[in-house]
C-alpha atoms as one frame of an Amber mdcrd trajectory, in Angstrom:
protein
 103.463  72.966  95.326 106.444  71.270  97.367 105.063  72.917 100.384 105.474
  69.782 102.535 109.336  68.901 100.797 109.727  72.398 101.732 109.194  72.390
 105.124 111.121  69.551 105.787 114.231  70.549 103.958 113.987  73.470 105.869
 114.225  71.904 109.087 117.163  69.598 107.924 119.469  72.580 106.919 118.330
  74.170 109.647 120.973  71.892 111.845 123.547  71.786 109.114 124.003  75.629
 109.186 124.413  75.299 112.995 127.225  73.483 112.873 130.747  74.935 112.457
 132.507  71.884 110.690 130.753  68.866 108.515 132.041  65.391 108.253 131.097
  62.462 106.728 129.075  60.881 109.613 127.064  64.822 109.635 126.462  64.474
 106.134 125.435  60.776 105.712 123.020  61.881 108.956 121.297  64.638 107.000
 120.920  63.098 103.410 118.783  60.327 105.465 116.565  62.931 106.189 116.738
  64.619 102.983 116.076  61.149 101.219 113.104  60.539 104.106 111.481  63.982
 103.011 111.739  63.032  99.072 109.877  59.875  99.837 106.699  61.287 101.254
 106.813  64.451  98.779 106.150  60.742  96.491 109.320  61.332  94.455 109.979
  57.842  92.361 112.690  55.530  94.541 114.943  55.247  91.663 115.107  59.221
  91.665 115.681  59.755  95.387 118.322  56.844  95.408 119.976  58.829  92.246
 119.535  62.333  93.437 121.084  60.840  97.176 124.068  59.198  95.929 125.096
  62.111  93.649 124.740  64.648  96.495 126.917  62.533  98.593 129.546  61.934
  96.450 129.969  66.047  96.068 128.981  67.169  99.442 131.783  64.701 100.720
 134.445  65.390  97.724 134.057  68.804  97.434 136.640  71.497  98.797 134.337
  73.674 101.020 134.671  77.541  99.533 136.011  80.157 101.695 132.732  82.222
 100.616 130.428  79.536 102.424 130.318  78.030 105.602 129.978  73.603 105.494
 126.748  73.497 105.595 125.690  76.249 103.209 127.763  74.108 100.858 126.076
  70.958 101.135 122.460  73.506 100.092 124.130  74.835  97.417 124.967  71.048
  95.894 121.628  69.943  96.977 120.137  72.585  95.058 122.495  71.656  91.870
 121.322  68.662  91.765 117.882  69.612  92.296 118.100  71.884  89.061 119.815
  68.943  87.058 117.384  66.780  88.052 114.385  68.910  86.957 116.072  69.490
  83.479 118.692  72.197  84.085 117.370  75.133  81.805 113.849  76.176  80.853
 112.531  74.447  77.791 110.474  76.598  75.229 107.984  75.984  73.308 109.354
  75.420  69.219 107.663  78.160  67.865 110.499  78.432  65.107 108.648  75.732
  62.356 107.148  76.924  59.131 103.478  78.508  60.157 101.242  77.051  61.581
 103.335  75.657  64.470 100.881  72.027  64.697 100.720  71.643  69.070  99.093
  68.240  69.833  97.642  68.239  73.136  97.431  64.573  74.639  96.428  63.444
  77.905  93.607  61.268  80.447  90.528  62.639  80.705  90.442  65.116  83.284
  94.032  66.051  83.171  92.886  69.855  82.023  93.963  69.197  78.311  91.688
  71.854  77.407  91.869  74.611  79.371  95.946  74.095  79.010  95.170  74.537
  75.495  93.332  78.010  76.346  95.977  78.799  78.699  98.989  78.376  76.216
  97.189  79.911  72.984  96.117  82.839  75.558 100.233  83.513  76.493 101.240
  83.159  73.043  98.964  85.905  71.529  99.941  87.746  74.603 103.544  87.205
  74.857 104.594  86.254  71.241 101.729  88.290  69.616 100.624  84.989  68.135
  97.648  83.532  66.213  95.997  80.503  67.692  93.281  78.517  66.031  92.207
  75.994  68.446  90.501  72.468  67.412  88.882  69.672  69.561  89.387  66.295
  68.114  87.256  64.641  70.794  84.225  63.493  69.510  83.014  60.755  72.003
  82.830  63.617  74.418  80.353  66.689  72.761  80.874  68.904  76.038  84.447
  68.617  75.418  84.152  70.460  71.831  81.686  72.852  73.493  84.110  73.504
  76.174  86.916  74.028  74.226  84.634  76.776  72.086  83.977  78.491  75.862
  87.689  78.700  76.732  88.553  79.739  73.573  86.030  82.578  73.825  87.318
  83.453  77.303  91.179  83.543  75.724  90.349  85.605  72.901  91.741  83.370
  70.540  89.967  81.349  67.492  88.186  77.592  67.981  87.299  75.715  64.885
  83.726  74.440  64.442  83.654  70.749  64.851  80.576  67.966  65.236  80.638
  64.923  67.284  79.575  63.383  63.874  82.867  63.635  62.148  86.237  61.700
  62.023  89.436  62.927  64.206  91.383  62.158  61.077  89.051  64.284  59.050
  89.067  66.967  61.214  92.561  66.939  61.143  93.009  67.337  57.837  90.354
  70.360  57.778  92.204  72.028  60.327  95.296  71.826  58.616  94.003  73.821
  55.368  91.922  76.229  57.927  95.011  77.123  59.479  96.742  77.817  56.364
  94.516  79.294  54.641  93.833  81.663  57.963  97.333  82.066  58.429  97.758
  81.526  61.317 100.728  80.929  63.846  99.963  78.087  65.796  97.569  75.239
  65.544  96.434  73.715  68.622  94.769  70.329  68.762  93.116  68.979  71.902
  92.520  65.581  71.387  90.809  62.919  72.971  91.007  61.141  76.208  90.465
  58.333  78.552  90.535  56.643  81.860  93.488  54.764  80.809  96.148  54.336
  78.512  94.441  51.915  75.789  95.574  50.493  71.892  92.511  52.443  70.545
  93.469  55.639  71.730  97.048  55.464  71.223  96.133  53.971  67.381  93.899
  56.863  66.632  96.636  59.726  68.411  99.108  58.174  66.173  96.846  58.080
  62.766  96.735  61.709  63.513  99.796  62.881  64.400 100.535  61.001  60.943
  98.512  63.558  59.178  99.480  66.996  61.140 102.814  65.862  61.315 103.068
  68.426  64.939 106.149  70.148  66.097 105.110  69.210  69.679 102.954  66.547
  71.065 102.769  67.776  74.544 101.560  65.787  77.581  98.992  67.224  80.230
  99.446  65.624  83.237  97.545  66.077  86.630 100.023  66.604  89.141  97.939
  65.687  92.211  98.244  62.013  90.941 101.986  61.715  91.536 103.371  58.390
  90.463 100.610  58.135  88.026 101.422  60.603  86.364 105.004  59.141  85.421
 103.642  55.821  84.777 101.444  57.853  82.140 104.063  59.874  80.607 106.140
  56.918  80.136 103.403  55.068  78.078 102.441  58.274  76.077 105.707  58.541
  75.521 106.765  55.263  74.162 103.606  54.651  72.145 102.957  57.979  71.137
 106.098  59.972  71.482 106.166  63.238  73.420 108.574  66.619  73.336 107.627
  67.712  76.679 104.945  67.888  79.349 102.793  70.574  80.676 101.837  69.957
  84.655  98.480  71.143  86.068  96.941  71.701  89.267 100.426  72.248  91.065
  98.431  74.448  93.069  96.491  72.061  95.047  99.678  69.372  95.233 101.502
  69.902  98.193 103.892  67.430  97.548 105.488  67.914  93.956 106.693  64.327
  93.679 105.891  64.653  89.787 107.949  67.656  89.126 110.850  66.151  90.621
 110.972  62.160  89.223 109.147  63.467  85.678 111.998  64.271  83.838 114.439
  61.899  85.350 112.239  58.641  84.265 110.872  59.673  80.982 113.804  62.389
  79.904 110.963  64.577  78.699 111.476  68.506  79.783 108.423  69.822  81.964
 107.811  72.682  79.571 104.819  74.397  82.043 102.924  74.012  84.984  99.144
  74.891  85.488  99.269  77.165  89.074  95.557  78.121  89.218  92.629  77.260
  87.379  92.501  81.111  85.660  93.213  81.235  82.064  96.622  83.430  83.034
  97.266  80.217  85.497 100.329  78.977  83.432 103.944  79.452  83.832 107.160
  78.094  82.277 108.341  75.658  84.133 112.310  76.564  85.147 114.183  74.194
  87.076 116.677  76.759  88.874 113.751  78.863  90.216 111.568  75.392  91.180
 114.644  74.159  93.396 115.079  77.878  94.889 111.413  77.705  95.996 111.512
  74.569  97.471 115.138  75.236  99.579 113.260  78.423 100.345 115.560  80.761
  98.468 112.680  82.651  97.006 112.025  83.003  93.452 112.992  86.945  92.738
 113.130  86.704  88.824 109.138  85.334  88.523 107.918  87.873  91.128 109.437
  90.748  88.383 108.028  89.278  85.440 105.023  88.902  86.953 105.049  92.419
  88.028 106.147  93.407  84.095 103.454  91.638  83.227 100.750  92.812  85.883
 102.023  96.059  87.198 100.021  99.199  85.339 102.875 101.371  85.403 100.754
 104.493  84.578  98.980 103.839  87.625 102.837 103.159  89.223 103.873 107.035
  87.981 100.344 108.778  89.170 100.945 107.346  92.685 104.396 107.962  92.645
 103.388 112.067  92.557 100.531 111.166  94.635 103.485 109.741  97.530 105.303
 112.861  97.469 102.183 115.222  97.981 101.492 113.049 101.071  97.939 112.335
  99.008  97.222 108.515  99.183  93.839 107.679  99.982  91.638 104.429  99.977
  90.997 104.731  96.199  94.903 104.418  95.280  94.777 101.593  98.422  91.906
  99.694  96.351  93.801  99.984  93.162  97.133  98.933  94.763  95.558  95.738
  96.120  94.136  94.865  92.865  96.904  95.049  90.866  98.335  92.355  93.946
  95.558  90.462  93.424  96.455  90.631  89.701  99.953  89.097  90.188  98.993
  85.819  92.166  97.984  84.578  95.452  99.403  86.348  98.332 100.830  82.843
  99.441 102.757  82.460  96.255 104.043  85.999  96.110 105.118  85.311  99.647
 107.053  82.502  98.688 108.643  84.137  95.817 110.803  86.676  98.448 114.070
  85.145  99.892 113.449  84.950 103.066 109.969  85.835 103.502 108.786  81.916
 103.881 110.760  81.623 107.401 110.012  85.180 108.653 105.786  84.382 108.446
 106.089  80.643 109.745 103.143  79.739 111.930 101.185  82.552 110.466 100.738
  81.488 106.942  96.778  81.069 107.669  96.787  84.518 107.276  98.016  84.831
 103.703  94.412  84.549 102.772  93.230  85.421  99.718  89.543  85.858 100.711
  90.616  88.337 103.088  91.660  90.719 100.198  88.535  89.940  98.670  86.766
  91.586 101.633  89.133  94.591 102.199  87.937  94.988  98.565  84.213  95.002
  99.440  84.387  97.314 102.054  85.738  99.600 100.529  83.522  99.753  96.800
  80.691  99.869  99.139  82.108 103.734 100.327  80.833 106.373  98.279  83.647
 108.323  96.219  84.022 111.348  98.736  84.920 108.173 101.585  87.451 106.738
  99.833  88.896 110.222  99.630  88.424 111.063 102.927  88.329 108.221 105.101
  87.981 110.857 107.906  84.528 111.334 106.961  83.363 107.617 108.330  81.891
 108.347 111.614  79.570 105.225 113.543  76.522 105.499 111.224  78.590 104.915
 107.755  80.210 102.518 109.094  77.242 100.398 109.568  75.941 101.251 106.476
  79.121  99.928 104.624  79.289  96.750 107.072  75.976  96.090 105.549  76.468
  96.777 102.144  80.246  94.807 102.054  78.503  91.921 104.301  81.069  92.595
 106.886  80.949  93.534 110.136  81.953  97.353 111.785  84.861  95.598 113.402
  86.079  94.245 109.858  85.533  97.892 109.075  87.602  99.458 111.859  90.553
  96.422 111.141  90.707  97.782 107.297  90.943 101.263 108.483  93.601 100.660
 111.161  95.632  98.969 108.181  95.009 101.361 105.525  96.163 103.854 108.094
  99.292 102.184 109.074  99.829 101.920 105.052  99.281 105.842 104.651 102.366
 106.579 106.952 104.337 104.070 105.136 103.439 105.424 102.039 104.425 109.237
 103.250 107.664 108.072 104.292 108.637 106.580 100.780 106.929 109.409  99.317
 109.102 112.111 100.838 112.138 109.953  99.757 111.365 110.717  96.110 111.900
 108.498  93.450 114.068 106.315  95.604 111.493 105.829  97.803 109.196 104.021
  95.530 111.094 102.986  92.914 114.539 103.198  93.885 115.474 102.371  90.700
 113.937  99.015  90.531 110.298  97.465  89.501 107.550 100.072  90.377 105.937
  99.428  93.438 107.626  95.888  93.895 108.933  95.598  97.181 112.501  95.059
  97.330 113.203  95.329  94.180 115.488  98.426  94.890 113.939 100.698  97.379
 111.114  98.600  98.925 108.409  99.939  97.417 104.773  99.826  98.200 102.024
  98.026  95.835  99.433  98.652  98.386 100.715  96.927 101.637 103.161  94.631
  99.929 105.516  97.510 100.680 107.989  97.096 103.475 108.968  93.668 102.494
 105.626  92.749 104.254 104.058  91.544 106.953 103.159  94.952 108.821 101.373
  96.418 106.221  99.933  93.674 103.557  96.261  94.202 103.329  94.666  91.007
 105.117  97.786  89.923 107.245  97.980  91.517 110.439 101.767  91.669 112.238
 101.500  90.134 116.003
């Protein structure tokens, strides 16, 4: 998400930290381009004209600090503003009710109401160590209450039985005493959808929210449908009444438009976004991190919770002693990369690392997820003395692994040559001790004190990230 915005704000501050002094004329010049760049990321007009004028007035009015040069001051307001106009702070879920918590999930059809539903009852049994039970309320659509039964299966978390046969309202009131009686945390209700915002819909969301009486009523809303997706939260919002909004499929909008003019027009706090289609593809939505991303500040304090979240740190400590007897071999390499692949997509972690975004430009077709995917079957098709060894793999296994992995011997030799590079790295930090790997920071999390490794993220990248090759 914001990819494009990105890009383009980058190349506007790009001339503003060039130049030694800013006046008004300078700053007038590049809040035209900043404005230009909001429009095509399809951020509302009232928004941009807002977000513009406010900059203005504080980029022009504002002593310059002796700490920052003219144009690192007019970024720093720019990203302000950004943050204020995304909502300022983080907003949480209310989990602080009396149990069960009643969540109302409304939305179109095809917004991913559902699997959001998954997603959220998923973090909260993870995160919160709370109870879900989950309960479709659509009954015009039977796959939908099938569906919701799947993804509740995959989450690990409780689903109602329902019929297509039965009332919303009824069921409503079933799930009410089945939550109670179950005591359970949370109650999630995915309701009903459709292709449009109509009076029947809104009469029957309202009948029910009557009857649950929920702590949130939380909007899905498909991000990839930009000004849409206002116009829809402002409807559900004054016929229905909403306490925040859940955005999905951020990663396939390259524009963001939503994020940014949401929670200006309706005053509704984006409380998640959706950032893959995985059940673990949610994350709270925090305005300060958001506007680093898109300036290109890099996002430091998601990469560590993902890593507290991801990172096995057992695994961490048995190749820390494994770095300081010089012992890492393509085994600890495969585990490494999985635990990367664990955390995200390489392009996201990328993006999360100040300064990383810039430092890979015109080579971000090689943050390619599919090429870890590979590296991966190359090296399960080894046998177990191989992975050891890697010595061992003369011509003739070679082959036999490009066959089994459906890769070619070259793909071979290019994981080798990598994995190789990686094993010096890795004996470097190793002989550093602790410090090395660690340095007192997030286990194998590069930068995050002494630069450490997971498996070719180390080094602060590119050289020796599995899949991207340093030219």
């Amino acid at each position: 998400m914001f990819d494009s915005l990105s890009d383009r704000l980058d190349t506007v501050f790009k001339k503003l930290r060039g130049k030694g002094s800013l006046n008004e004329r300078n700053i007038q010049d590049s809040l035209r381009e900043v404005r230009r760049a909001l429009l095509e990321a399809d951020v509302s007009l009232s928004v941009v004209k807002s977000f513009i004028d406010t900059v203005q007035q504080k980029a022009i009015g504002r002593e310059v600090l002796d700490s920052l040069t003219p144009g690192q001051q007019v970024i720093k307001v720019v990203h302000e503003e950004l943050v204020h106009l995304m909502g300022d702070v983080n907003s949480e879920l209310n989990l602080a009710a009396q149990p069960p918590v009643v969540v109302m999930m409304v939305g179109l059809q095809g917004s991913g109401k559902t699997t959001s539903t998954g997603k959220l009852a998923k973090r909260l049994l993870e995160k919160n160590r709370k109870r879900s039970l989950l309960v479709s309320l659509d009954v015009y659509r039977p796959a939908a209450m099938d569906q919701l039964v799947t993804v509740g299966e995959s989450a690990g978390v409780d689903v109602m039985p329902t019929k297509p046969t039965e009332n919303p309202r009824d069921i409503a009131k079933r799930a009410l005493d089945a939550a109670r009686n179950g005591n359970y945390d949370v109650l999630f209700f995915d309701t009903a959808g459709r292709l449009h915002v109509d009076e029947e819909l809104m009469e029957e969301l309202s009948d029910i929210r009557n009857i649950v009486n929920p702590t949130e009523s939380l909007l899905v809303a498909d991000s990839m449908t930009g000004q849409d997706a206002i116009t829809v939260a402002q409807n559900f919002d004054e016929k229905f009444g909403l306490t925040g909004i859940i955005l999905t499929k951020t990663d396939g909008d390259a524009r963001g438009g939503a994020a940014l003019s949401i929670r200006h027009v309706t005053g509704k706090p984006i409380k998640f976004i959706g950032t893959s289609e995985a059940l673990t593809g949610i994350e709270p939505f925090h305005p300060e991190r958001i506007a680093s991303r898109i300036l290109g500040m890099g996002d430091v304090l998601t990469l560590v919770e993902t890593a507290m979240e991801k990172v096995d740190f057992e695994e961490a400590a048995k190749l820390q002693k494994k770095l300081q007897k010089s012992s890492f071999n393509l085994e600890d390499f495969l585990s490494q990369m999985q635990q990367v692949q664990q955390m995200g997509s390489m392009k996201d972690l990328v993006g999360m690392i100040p300064g990383m975004k810039n430092a890979i430009k015109g080579r971000e077709s090689q943050l390619d997820d599919s090429k870890l995917k590979r590296i991966e079957a190359i090296i399960l098709s080894m046998t177990k003395a191989e992975r050891k060894k890697h010595q061992l793999l003369n011509a003739s296994r070679k082959r036999r692994i490009a066959a089994g992995s459906g890769t070619s011997v070259q793909e071979v030799n290019r994981m080798l040559k990598q994995f190789v590079q990686t094993q010096k790295m890795m004996k470097k930090m190793g002989k550093l001790g602790p410090k090395g790997m660690f340095g007192g920071g997030m286990p194998g999390i590069p930068g995050m004190g002494g630069g450490g490794g997971m498996g070719g993220l180390g080094g602060m990248m590119p050289q020796g990230f599995p899949g991207f090759n340093k030219k």
